[in-house]
C-alpha positions as CSV (number, residue, x, y, z in Angstrom):
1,X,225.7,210.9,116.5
2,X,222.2,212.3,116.4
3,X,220.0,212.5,119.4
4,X,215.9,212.6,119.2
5,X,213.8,214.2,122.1
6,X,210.6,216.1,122.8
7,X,208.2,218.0,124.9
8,X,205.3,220.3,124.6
9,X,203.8,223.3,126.3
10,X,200.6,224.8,125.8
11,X,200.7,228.6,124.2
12,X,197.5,231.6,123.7
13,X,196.8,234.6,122.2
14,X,194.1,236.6,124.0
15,X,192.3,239.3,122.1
16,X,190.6,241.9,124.0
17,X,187.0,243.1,123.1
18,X,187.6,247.0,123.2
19,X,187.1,248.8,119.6
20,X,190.4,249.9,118.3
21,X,191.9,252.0,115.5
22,X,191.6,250.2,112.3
23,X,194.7,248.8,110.5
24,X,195.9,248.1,107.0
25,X,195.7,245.0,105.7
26,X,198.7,242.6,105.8
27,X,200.7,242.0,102.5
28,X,199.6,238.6,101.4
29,X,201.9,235.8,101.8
30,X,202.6,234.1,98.8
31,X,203.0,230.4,98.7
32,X,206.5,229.0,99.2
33,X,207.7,232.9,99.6
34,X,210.7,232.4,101.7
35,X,210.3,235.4,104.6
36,X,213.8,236.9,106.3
37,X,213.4,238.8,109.5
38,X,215.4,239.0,113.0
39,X,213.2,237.9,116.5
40,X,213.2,241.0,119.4
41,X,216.4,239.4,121.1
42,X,218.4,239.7,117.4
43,X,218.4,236.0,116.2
44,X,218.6,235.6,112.4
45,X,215.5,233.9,111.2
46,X,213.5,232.5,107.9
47,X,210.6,231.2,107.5
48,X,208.8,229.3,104.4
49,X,204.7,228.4,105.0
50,X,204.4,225.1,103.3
51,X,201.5,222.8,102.0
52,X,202.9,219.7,103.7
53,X,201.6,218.9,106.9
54,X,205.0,217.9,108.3
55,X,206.5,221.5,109.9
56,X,210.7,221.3,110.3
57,X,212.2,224.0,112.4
58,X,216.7,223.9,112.4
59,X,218.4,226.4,114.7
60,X,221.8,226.5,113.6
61,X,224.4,227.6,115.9
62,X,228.0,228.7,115.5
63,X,229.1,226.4,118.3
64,X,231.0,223.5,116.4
65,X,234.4,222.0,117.5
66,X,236.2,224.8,116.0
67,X,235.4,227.1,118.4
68,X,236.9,224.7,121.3
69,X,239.6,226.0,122.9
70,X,242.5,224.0,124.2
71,X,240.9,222.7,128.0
72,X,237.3,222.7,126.1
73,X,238.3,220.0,123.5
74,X,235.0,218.1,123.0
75,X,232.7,220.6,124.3
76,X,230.7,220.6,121.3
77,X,230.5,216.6,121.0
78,X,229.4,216.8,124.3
79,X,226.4,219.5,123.7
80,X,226.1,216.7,120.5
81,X,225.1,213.9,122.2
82,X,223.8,215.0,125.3
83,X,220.9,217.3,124.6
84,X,218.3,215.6,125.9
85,X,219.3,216.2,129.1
86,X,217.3,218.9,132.1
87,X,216.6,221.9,131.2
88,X,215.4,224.7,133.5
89,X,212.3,224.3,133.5
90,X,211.8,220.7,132.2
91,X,213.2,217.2,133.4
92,X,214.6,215.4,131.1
93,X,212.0,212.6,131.0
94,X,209.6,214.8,130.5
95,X,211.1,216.8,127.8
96,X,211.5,213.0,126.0
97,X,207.9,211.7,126.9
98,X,206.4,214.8,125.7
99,X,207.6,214.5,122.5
100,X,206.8,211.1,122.0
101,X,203.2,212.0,122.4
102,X,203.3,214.5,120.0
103,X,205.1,212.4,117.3
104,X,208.0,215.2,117.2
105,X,211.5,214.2,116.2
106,X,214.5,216.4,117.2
107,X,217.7,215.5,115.8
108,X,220.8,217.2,116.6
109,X,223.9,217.2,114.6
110,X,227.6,219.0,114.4
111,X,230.1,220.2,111.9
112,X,233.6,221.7,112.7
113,X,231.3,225.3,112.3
114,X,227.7,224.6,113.4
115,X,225.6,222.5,115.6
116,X,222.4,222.1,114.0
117,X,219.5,221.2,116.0
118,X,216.1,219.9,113.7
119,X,212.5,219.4,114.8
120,X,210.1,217.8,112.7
121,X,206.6,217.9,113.8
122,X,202.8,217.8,112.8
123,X,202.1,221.4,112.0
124,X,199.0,220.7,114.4
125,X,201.5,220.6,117.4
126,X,204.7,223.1,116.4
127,X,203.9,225.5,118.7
128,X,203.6,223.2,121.7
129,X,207.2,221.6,120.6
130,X,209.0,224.8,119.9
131,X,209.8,225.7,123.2
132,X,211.6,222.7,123.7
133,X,213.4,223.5,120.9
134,X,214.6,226.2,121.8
135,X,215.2,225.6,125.5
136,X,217.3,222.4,124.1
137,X,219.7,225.4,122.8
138,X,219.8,227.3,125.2
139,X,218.8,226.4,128.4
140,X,220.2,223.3,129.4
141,X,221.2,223.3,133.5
142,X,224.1,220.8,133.3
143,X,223.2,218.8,135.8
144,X,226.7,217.3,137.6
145,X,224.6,213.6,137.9
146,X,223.0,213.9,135.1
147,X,226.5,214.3,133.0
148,X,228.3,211.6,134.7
149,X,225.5,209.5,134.2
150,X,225.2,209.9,130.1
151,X,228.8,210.6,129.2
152,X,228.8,206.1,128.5
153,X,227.2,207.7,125.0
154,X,230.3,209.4,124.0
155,X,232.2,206.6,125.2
156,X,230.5,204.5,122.6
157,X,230.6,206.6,120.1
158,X,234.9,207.2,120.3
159,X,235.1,202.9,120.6
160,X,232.9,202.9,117.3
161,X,235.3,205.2,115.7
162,X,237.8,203.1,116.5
163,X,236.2,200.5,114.1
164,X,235.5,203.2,111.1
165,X,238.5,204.2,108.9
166,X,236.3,206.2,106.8
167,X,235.5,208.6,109.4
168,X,239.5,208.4,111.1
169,X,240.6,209.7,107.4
170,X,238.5,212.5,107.4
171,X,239.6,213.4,110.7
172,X,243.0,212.9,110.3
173,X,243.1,215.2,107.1
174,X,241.7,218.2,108.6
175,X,243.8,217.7,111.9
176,X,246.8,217.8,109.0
177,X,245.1,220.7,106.6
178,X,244.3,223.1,109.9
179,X,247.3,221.6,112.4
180,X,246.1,222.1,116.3
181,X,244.0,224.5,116.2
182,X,240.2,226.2,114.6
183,X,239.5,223.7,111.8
184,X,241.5,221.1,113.1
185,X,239.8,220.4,115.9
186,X,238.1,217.1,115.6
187,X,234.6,216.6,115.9
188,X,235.0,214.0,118.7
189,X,236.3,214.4,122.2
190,X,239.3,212.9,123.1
191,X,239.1,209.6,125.4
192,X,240.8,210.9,128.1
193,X,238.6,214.3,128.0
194,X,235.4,212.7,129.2
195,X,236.3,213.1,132.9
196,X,236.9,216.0,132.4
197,X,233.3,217.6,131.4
198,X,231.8,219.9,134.1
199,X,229.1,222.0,134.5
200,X,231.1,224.9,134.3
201,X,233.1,224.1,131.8
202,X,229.8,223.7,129.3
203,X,228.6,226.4,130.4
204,X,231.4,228.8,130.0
205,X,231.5,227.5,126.4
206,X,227.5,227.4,125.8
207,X,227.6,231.3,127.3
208,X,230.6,232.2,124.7
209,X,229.4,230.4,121.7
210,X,225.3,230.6,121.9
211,X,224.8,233.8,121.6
212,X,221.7,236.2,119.4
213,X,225.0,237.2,116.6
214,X,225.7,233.2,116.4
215,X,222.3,231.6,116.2
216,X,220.1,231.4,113.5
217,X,216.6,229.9,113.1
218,X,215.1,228.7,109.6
219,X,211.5,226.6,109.2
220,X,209.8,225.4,106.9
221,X,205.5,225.3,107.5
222,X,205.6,227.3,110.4
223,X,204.2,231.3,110.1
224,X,207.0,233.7,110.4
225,X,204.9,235.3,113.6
226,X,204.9,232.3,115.7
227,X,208.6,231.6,114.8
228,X,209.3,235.3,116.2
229,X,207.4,234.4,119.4
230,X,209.2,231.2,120.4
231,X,212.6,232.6,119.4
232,X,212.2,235.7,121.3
233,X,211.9,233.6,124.4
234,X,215.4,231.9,123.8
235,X,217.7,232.7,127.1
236,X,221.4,234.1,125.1
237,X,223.9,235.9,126.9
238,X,224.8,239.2,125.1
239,X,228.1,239.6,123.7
240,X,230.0,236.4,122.4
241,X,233.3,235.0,121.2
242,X,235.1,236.4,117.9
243,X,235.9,234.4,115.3
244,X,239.6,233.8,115.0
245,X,240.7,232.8,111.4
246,X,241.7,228.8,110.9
247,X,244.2,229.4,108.1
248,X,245.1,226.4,105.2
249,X,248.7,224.7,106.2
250,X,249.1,221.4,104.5
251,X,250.7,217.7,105.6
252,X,250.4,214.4,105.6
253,X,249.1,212.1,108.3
254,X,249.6,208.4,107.6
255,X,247.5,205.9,110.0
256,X,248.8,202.0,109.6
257,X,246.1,199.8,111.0
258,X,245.1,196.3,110.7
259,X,242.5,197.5,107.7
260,X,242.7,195.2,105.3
261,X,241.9,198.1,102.5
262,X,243.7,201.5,101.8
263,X,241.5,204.8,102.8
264,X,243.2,207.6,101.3
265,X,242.0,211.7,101.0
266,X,244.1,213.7,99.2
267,X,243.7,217.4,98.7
268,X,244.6,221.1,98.4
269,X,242.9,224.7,99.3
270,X,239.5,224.6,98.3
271,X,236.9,227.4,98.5
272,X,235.1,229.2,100.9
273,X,231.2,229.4,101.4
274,X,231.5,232.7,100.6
275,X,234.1,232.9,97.9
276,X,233.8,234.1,94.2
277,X,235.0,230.5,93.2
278,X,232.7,228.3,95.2
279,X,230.4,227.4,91.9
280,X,233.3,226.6,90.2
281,X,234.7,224.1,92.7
282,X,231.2,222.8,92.9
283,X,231.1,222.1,88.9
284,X,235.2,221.0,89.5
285,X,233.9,218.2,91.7
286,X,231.0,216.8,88.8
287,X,233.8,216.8,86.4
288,X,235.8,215.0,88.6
289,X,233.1,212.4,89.7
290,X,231.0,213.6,92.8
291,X,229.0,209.5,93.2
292,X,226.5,208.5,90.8
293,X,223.2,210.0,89.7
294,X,221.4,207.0,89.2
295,X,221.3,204.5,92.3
296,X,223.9,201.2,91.3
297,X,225.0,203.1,88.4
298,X,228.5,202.1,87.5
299,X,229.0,205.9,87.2
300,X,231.7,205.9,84.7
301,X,230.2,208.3,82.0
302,X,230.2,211.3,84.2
303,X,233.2,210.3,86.1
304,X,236.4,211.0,84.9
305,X,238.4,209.3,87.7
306,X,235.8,205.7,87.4
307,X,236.6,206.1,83.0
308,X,240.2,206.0,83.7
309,X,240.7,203.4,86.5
310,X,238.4,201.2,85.1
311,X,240.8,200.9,82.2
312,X,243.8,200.4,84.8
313,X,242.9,197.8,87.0
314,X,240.2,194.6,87.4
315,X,240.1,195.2,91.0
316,X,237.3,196.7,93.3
317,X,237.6,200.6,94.4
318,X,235.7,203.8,94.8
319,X,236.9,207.3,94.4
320,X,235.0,210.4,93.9
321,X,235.6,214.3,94.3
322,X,236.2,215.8,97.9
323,X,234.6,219.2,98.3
324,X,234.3,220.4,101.5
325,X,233.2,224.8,102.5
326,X,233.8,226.4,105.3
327,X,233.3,230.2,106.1
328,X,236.5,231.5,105.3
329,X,238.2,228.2,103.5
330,X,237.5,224.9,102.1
331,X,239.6,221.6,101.0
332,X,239.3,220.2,97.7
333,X,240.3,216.9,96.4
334,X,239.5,212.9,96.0
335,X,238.6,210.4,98.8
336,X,239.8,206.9,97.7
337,X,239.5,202.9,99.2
338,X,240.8,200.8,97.1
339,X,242.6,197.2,97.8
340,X,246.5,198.0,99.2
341,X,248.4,197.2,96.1
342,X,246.3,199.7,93.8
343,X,246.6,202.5,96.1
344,X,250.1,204.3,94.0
345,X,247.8,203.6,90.8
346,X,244.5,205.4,92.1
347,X,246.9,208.4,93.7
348,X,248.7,209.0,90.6
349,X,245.5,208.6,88.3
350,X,244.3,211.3,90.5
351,X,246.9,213.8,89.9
352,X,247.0,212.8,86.3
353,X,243.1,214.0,86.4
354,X,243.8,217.3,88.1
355,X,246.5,218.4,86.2
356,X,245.1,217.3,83.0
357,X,242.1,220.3,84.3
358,X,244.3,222.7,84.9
359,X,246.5,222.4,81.8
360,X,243.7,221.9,78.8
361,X,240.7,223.8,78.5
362,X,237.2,221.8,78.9
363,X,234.9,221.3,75.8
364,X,231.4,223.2,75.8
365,X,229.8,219.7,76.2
366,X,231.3,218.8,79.3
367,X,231.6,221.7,80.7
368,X,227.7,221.9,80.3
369,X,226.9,218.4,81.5
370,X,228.7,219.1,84.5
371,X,226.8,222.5,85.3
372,X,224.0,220.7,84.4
373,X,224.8,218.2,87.1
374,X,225.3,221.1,89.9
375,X,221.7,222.3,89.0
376,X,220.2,219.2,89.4
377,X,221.7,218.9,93.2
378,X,220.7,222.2,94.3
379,X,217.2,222.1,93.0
380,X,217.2,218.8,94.7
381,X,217.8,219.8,97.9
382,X,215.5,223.1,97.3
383,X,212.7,220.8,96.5
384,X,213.6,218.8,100.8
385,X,212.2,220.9,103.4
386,X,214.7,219.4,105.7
387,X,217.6,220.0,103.2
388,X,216.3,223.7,102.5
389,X,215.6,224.6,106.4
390,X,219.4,223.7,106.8
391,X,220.6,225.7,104.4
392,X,218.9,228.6,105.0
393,X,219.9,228.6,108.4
394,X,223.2,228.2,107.3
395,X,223.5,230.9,104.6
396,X,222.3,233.3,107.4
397,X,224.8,232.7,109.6
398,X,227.6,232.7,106.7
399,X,226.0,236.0,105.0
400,X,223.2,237.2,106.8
401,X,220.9,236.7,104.1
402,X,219.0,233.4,102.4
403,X,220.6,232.2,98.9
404,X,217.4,231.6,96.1
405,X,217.5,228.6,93.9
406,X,217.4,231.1,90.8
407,X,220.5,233.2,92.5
408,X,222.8,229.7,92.9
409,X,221.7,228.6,89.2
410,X,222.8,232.1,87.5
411,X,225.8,231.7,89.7
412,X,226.4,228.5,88.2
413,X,225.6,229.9,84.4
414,X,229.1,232.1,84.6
415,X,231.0,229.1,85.4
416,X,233.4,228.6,82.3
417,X,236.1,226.6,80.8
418,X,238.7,229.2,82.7
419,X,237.5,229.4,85.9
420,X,237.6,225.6,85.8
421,X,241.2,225.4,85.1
422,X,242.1,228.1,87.9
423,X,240.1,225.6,90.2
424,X,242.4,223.2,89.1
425,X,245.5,225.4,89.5
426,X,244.9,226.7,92.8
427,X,244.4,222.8,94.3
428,X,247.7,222.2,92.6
429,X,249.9,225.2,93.1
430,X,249.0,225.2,96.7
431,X,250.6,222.5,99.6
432,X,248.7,219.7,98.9
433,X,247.2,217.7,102.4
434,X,246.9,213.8,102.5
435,X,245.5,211.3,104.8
436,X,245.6,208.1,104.5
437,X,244.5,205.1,106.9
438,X,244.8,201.3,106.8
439,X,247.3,199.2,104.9
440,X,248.6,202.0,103.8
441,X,252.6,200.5,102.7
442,X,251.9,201.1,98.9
443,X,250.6,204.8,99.6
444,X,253.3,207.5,98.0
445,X,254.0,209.9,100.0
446,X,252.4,214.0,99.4
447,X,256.1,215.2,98.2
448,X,255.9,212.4,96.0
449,X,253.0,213.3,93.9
450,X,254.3,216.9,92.4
């Protein structure tokens, strides 16, 4: 799924020798101060100065799957996994041998939203491997060889789904939460699509999609001034696509295959990235059991779905919460694999869990332990460049402006025992959504489970 490529270009600033006017000092950056500014052609951008000599640049875009229209299904998979291909200016070997020599790594990966590009790079070299960057985004020629040639990636990529049921489930559930179209589509181009892939067709979707109002650029050990200078250099057509709205439906899509285990997803409306209830989900999903703390934990303390099927059944399974946040909605729930003739018990314990939430309200400790929990994750991923970069980029997109690690945990202090149980409530009351995949004879149905 992820793609790594390179190449560098040299860059100067010449300072002429003439006397000039004298000017104030510039305000002092402080260390780790996180600085929010727009480049001359309007892209969002942040930038953090670091003390690690590892720089990471990530140029999100609001280019995912979602924004595929009906004879452009797969574009975005297709910008995915083929964006080490010529550029305008640079051949692809080039851009790849370049970046070899500079040690850079770019990494490019897609949600139903975003496609997120990443560069990591000595801080020595980023301004020799920022234009490629940024010419990977925007200003890929689309060669007619060159995409006949490459498109055996994607090819292997859709046979390798065939062979994960953990991945088909996921896709499979949003195709049934979102039906045809928006967040529905899937992240992966049909089979019979690849042929289909033209240079105009990318194009027409690149020019739509990639655009200064949809692209946002967030680093980490890079100076806000030479961020401004590589970004301003970006080729994006004016104007853009709007943003139609992927409403919340509900359904069921069973999958019998010769999977000797039961993957099942089961879940309701959820919370936006942007909604008033987002920290509560987030503290929903501890409570719950969101995976273990502690690598090869048995997780049962903090998991209320592990504590209870534990006492049920002998037999090997996972389960854990299912949080997922889009811009305008989100799907909440439990993923489950378990062996075929537990899958009714797991289902059922689930609901039990869920409605046991929304009916009684949560003691102060667990309540605590859980926002406690949701604390410990954010700071986590405050204290990984890479994880921070994204999420900045991210947040810009979503808000235009950069969410602090003391904003998300006072957001996460007004969580309480009530918002909890109207978490619980609204995953309930709503049409619930269920996937399930494998050997799946033993899995009730969704208008079995109210």
């Amino acid at each position: 799924m992820a793609q790594r490529f390179i190449k560098g270009a040299l860059q100067r600033r010449l300072y002429g020798s003439a006397a000039s006017a004298q000017k104030a000092p510039a305000k002092p950056v402080t260390a780790g101060e996180i600085l929010v500014d727009k480049a001359s052609n309007g892209v969002a951008l942040a930038a953090q100065e670091g003390t690690n000599s590892l720089a990471r640049v990530v140029c999100a875009v609001r280019a995912g799957s979602r924004y595929e229209d009906s004879s452009e299904r797969g574009a975005a998979h297709c910008l995915r996994a083929l964006s080490d291909l010529t550029q305008r200016e640079v051949r692809s070997f080039a851009l790849t041998r370049s970046l070899q020599q500079m040690g850079a790594n770019i990494t490019v990966t897609s949600s139903r939203e975003h496609l997120i590009y990443t560069l990591e790079v000595a801080q020595s070299c980023v301004k020799d491997a920022l234009p490629m960057l940024t010419g990977m985004v925007s200003q890929q020629s689309f060669r007619p060889w060159e995409l006949g040639d490459s498109l055996h990636r994607m090819e292997y990529e859709l046979t390798s789904l065939a062979e994960q049921p953990d991945k088909r489930v996921i896709e499979s559930l949003h195709y049934a939460a979102f039906r045809e179209g928006g967040l529905g589509r899937s992240l992966y181009a049909p089979m019979f699509q690849l042929t289909e892939f033209s240079p105009d067709l990318l194009r027409g979707f690149v020019n739509r999609n990639i655009t200064p109002d949809r692209v946002s650029v967030s680093a980490v050990g890079v100076q806000m001034d030479d961020l401004k200078a590589a970004v301003a250099k970006m080729s994006l057509q004016d104007g853009g696509a709007k943003d139609a709205a992927s409403p919340y439906m509900g359904g069921e899509i069973r999958e019998a295959s010769e999977d000797l285990l039961s993957y099942t997803v089961l879940t309701g409306e959820g919370a936006s990235a942007s909604g008033d209830d987002l920290w509560a989900f987030a503290v929903l999903e501890q409570l719950l059991g969101a995976g273990p703390q502690i690598r090869w934990a048995s997780n049962v303390t903090n998991n209320r779905l592990n504590a209870q099927l534990t006492k049920k059944t002998q037999d090997p399974f996972h389960a854990q919460s299912f949080n997922v946040n889009y811009s305008d909605c989100g799907l909440f729930g439990v993923s489950a694999v378990t062996v075929p003739e537990n899958s009714e018990l797991v289902i059922k314990t689930v609901m039990e869990q869920l409605n046991e939430l929304a009916s009684k309200p949560l003691d102060a400790p667990a309540l605590q332990s859980a926002k406690n929990r949701v604390k410990s994750v954010v700071a986590f991923q405050a204290e990984c460049a890479g994880d921070s970069a994204e999420n900045r980029a991210v947040d810009l997109l979503i808000s235009g402006k950069v969410k602090s690690l003391s904003d998300m945990t006072t957001s996460i202090d007004t969580v309480n025992a009530e918002s909890i149980q109207k978490a619980a409530q609204k995953v309930l009351n709503g049409k619930l959504t269920m996937s399930s995949v494998g050997e799946i004879h033993n899995v009730p149905y969704v208008d079995q489970l109210k």
